[in-house]
N, CA and C atoms as a LAMMPS dump frame, in Angstrom:
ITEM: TIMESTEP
0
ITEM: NUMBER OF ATOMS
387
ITEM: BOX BOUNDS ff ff ff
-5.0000000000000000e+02 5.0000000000000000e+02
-5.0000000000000000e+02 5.0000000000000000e+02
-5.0000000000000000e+02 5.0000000000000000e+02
ITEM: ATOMS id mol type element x y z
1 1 1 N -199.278 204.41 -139.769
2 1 2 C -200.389 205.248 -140.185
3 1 3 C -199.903 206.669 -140.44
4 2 1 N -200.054 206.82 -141.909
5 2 2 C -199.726 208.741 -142.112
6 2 3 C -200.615 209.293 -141.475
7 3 1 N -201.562 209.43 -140.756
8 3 2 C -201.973 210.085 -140.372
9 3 3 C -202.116 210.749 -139.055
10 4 1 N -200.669 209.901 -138.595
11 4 2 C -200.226 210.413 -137.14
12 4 3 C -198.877 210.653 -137.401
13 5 1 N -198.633 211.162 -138.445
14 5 2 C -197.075 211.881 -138.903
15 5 3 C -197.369 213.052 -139.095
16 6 1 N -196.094 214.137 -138.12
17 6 2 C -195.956 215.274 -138.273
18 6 3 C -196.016 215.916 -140.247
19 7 1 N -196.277 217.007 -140.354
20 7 2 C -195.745 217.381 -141.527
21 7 3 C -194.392 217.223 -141.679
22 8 1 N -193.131 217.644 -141.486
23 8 2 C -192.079 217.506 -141.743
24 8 3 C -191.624 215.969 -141.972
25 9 1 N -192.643 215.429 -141.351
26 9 2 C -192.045 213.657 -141.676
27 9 3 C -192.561 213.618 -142.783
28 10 1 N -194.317 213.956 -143.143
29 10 2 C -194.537 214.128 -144.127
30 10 3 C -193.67 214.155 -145.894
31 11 1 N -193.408 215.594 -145.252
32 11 2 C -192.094 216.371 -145.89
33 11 3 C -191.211 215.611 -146.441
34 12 1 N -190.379 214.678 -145.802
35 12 2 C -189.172 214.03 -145.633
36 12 3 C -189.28 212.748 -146.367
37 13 1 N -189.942 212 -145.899
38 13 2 C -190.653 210.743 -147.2
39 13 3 C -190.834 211.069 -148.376
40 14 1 N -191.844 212.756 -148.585
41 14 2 C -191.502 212.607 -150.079
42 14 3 C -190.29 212.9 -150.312
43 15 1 N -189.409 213.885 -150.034
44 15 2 C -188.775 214.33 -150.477
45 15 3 C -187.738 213.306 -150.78
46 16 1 N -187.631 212.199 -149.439
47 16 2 C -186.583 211.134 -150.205
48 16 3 C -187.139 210.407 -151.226
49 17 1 N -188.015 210.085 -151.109
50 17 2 C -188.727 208.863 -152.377
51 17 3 C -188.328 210.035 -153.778
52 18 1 N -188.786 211.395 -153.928
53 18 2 C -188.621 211.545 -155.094
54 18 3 C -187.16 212.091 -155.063
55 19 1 N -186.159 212.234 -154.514
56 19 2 C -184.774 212.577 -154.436
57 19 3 C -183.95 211.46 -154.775
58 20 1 N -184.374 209.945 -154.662
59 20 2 C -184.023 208.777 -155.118
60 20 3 C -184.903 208.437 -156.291
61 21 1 N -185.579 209.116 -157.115
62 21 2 C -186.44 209.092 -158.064
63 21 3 C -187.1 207.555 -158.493
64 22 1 N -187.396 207.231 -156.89
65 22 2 C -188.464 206.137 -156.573
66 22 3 C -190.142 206.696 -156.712
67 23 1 N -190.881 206.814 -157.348
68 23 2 C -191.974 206.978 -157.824
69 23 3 C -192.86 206.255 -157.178
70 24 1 N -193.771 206.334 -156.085
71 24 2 C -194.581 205.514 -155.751
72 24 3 C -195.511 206.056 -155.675
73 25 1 N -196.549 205.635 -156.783
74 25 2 C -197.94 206.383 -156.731
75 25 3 C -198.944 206.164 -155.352
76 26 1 N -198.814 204.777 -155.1
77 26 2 C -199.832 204.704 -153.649
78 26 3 C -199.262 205.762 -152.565
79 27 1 N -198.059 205.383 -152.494
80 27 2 C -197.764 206.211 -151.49
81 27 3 C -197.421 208.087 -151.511
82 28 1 N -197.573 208.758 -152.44
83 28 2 C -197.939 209.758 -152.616
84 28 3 C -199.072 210.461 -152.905
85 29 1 N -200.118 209.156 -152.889
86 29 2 C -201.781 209.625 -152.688
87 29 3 C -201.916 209.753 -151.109
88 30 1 N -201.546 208.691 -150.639
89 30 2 C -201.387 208.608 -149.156
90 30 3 C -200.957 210.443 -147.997
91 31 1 N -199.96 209.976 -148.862
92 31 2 C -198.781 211.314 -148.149
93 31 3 C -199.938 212.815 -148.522
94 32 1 N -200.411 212.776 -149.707
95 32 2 C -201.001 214.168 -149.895
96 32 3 C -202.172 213.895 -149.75
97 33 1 N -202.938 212.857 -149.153
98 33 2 C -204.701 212.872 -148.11
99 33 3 C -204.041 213.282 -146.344
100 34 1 N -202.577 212.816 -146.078
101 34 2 C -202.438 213.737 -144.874
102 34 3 C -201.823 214.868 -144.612
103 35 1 N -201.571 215.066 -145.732
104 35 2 C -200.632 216.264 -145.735
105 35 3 C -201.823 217.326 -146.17
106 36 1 N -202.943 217.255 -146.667
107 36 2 C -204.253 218.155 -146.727
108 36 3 C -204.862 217.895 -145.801
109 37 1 N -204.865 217.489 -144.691
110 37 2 C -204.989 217.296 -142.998
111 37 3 C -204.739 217.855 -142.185
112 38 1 N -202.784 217.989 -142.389
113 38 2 C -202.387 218.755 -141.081
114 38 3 C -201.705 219.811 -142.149
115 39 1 N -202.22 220.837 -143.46
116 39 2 C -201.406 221.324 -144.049
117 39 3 C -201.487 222.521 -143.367
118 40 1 N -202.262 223.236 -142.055
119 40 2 C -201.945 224.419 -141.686
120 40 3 C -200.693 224.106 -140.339
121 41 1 N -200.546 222.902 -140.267
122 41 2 C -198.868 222.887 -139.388
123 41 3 C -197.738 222.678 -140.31
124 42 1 N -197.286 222.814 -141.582
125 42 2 C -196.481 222.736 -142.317
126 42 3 C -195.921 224.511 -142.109
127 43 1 N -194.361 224.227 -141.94
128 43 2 C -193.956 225.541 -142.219
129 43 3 C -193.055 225.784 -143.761
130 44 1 N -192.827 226.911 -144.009
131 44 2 C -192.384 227.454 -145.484
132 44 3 C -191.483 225.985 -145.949
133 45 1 N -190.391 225.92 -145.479
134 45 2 C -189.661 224.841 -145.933
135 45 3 C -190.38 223.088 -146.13
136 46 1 N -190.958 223.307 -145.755
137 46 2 C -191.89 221.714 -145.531
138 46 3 C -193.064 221.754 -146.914
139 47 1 N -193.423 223.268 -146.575
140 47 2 C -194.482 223.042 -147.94
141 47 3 C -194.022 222.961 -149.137
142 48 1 N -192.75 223.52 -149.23
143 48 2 C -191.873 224.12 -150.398
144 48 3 C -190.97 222.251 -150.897
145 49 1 N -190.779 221.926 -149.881
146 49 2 C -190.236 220.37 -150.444
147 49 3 C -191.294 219.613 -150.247
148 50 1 N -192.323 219.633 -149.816
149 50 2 C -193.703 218.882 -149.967
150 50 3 C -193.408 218.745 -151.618
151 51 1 N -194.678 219.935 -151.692
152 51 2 C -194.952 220.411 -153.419
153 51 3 C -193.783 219.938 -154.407
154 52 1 N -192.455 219.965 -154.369
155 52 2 C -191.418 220.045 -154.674
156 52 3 C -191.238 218.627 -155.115
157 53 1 N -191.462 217.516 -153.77
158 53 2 C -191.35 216.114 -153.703
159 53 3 C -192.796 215.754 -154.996
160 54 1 N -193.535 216.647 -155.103
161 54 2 C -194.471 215.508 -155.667
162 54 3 C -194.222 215.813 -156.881
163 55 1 N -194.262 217.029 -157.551
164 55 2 C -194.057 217.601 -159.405
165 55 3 C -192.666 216.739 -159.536
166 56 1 N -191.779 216.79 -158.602
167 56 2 C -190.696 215.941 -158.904
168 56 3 C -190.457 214.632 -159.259
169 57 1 N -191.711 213.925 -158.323
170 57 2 C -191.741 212.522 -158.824
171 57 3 C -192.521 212.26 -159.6
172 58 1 N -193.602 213.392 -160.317
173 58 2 C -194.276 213.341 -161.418
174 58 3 C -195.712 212.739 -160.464
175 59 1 N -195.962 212.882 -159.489
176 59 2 C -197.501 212.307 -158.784
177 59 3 C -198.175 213.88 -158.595
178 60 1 N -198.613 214.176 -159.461
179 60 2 C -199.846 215.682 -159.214
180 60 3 C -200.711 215.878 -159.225
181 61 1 N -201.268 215.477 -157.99
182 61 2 C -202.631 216.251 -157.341
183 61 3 C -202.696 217.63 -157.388
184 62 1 N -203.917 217.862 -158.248
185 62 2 C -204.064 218.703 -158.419
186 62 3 C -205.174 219.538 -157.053
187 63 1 N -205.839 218.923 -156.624
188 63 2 C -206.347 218.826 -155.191
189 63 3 C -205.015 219.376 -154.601
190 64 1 N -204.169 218.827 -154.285
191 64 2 C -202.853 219.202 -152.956
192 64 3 C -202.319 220.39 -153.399
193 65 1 N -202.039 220.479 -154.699
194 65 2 C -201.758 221.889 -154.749
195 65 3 C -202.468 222.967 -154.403
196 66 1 N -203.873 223.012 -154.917
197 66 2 C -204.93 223.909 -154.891
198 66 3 C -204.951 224.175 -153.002
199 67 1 N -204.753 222.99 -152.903
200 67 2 C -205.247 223.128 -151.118
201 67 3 C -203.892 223.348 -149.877
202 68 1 N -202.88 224.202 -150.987
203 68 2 C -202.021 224.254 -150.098
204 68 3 C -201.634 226.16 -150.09
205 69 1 N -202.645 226.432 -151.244
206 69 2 C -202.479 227.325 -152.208
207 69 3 C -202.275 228.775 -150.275
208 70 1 N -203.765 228.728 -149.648
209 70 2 C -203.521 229.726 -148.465
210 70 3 C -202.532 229.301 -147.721
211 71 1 N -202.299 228.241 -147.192
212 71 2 C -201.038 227.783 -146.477
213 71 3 C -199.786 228.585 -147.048
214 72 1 N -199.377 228.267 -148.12
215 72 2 C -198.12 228.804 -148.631
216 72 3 C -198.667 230.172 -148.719
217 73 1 N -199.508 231.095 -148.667
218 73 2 C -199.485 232.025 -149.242
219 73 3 C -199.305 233.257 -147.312
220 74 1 N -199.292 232.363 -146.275
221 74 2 C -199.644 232.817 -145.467
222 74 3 C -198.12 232.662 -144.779
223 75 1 N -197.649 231.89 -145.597
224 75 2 C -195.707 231.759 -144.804
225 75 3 C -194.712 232.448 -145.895
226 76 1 N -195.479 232.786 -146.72
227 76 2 C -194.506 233.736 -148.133
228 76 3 C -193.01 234.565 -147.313
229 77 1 N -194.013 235.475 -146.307
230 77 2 C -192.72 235.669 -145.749
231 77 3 C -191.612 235.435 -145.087
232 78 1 N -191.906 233.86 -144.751
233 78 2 C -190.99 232.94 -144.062
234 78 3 C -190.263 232.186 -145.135
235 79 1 N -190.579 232.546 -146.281
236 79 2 C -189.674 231.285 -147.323
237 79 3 C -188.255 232.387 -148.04
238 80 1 N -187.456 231.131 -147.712
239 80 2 C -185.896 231.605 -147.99
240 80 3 C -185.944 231.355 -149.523
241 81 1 N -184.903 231.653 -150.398
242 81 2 C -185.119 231.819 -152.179
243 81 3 C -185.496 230.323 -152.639
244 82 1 N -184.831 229.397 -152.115
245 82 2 C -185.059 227.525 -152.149
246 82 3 C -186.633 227.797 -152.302
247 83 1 N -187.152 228.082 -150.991
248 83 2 C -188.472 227.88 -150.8
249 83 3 C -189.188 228.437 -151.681
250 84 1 N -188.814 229.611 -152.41
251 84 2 C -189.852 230.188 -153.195
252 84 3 C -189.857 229.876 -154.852
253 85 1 N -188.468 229.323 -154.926
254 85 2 C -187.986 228.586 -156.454
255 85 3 C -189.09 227.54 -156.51
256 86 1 N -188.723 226.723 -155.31
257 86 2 C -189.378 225.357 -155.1
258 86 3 C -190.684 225.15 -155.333
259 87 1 N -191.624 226.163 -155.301
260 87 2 C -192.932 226.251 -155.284
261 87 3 C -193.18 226.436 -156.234
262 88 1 N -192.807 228.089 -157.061
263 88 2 C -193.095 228.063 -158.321
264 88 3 C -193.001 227.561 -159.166
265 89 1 N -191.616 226.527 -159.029
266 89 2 C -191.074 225.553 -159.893
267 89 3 C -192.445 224.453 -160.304
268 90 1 N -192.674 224.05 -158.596
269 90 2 C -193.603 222.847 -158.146
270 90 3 C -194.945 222.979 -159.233
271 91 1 N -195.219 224.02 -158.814
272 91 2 C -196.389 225.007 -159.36
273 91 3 C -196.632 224.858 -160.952
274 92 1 N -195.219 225.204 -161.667
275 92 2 C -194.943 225.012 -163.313
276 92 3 C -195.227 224.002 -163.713
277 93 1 N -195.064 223.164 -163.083
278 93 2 C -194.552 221.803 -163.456
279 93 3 C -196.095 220.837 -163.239
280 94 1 N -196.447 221.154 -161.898
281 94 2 C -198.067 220.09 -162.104
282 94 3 C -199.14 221.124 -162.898
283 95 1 N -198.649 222.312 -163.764
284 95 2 C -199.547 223.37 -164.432
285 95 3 C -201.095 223.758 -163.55
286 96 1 N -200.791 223.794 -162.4
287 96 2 C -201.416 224.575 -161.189
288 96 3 C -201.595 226.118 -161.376
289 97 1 N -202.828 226.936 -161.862
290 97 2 C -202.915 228.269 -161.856
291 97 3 C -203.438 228.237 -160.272
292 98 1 N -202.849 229.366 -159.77
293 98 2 C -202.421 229.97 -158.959
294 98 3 C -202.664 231.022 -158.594
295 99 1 N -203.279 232.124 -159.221
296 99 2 C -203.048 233.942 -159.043
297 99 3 C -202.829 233.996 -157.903
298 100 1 N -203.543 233.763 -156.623
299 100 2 C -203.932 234.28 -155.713
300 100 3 C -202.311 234.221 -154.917
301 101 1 N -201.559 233.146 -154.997
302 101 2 C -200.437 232.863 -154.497
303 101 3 C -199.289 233.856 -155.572
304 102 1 N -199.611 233.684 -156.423
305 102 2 C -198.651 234.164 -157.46
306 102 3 C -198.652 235.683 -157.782
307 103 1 N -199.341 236.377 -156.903
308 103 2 C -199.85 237.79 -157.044
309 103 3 C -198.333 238.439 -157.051
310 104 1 N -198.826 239.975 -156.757
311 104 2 C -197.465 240.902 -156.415
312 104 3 C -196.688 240.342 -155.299
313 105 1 N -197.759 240.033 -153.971
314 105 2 C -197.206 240.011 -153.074
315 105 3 C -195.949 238.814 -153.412
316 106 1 N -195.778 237.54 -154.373
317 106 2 C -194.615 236.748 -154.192
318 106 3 C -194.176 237.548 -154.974
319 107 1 N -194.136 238.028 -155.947
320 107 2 C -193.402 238.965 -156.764
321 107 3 C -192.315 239.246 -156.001
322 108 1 N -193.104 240.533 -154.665
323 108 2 C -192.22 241.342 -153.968
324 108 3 C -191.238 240.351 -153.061
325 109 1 N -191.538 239.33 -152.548
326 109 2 C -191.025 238.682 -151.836
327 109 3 C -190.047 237.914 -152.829
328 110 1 N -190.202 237.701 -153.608
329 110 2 C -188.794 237.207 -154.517
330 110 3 C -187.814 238.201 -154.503
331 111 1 N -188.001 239.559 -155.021
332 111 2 C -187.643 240.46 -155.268
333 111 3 C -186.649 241.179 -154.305
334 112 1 N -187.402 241.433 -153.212
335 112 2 C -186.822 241.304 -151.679
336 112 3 C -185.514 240.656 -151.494
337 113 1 N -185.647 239.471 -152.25
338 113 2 C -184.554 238.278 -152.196
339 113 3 C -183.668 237.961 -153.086
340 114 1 N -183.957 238.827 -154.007
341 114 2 C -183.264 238.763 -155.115
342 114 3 C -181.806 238.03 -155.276
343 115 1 N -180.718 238.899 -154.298
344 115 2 C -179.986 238.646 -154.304
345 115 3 C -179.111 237.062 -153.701
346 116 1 N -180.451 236.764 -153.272
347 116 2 C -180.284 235.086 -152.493
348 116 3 C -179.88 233.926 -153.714
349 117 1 N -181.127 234.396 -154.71
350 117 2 C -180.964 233.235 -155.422
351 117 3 C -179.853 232.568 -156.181
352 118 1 N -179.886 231.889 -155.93
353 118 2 C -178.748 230.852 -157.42
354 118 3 C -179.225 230.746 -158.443
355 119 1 N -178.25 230.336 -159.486
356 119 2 C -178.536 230.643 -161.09
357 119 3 C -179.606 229.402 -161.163
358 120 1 N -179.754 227.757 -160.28
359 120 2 C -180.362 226.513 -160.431
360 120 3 C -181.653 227.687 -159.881
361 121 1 N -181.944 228.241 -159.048
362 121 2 C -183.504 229.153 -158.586
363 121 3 C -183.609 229.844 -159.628
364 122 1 N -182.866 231.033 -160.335
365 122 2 C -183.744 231.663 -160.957
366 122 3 C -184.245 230.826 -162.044
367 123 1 N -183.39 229.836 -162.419
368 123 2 C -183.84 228.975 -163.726
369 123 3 C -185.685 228.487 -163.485
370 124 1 N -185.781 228.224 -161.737
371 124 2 C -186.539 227.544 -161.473
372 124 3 C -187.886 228.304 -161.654
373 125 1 N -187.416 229.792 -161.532
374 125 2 C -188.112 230.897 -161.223
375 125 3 C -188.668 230.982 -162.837
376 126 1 N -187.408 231.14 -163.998
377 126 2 C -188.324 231.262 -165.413
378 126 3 C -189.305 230.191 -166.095
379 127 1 N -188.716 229.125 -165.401
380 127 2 C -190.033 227.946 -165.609
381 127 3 C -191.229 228.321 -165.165
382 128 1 N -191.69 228.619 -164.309
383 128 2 C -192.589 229.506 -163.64
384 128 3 C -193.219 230.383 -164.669
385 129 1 N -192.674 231.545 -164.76
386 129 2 C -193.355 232.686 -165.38
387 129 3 C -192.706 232.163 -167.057
């Protein structure tokens, strides 16, 4: 039962299913009805390969994004450059508007970080904007 899995297990299922670019639609409806459950125990890295796992395997709820939108916006300052590629990327890709997440404040927090990213992040970053 997903619904007695931590987020990070959460996390981890998708991220392998779509990292082996195994596509399973049941089971990524599944994963994102509990992962909009327990999405205020997800931390930066978990939400960031959540989101990440699903635009990746092409399953986008547009619901899971929308509803992860304060979550991520409340660990901004906990996400390392991965984490913040990963989102916006995530973000580009299931064409999820966003402002509220996408304001100055990630701006600054990219920015902040500038120097973290890799050339595969910023790429991830101009998909985005």
């Amino acid at each position: 039962k997903l619904e007695l899995f931590k987020p990070q297990e959460l996390s981890n299922i998708a991220w392998a299913y779509a990292t082996a670019k195994d596509s399973q639609p049941r089971l990524f409806q599944k994963l994102a009805v509990a992962a909009m459950k327990r999405k205020n125990g997800f931390d930066s890295q978990e939400v960031a390969n959540f989101l990440w796992s699903n635009a990746t395997s092409g399953q986008i709820d547009h619901t899971l994004f929308s509803s992860f939108v304060s979550t991520t916006q409340s660990l901004l300052g906990k996400c390392n450059s991965q984490d913040l590629a990963n989102i916006a990327w995530a973000h580009a890709v299931a064409d999820v508007d966003a402002p509220s997440l996408f304001s100055d404040v990630f701006i600054h927090t990219c920015l902040e970080k500038e120097e973290d990213f890799t050339i595969e992040e910023l790429c991830q970053l101009y998909q985005w904007h």
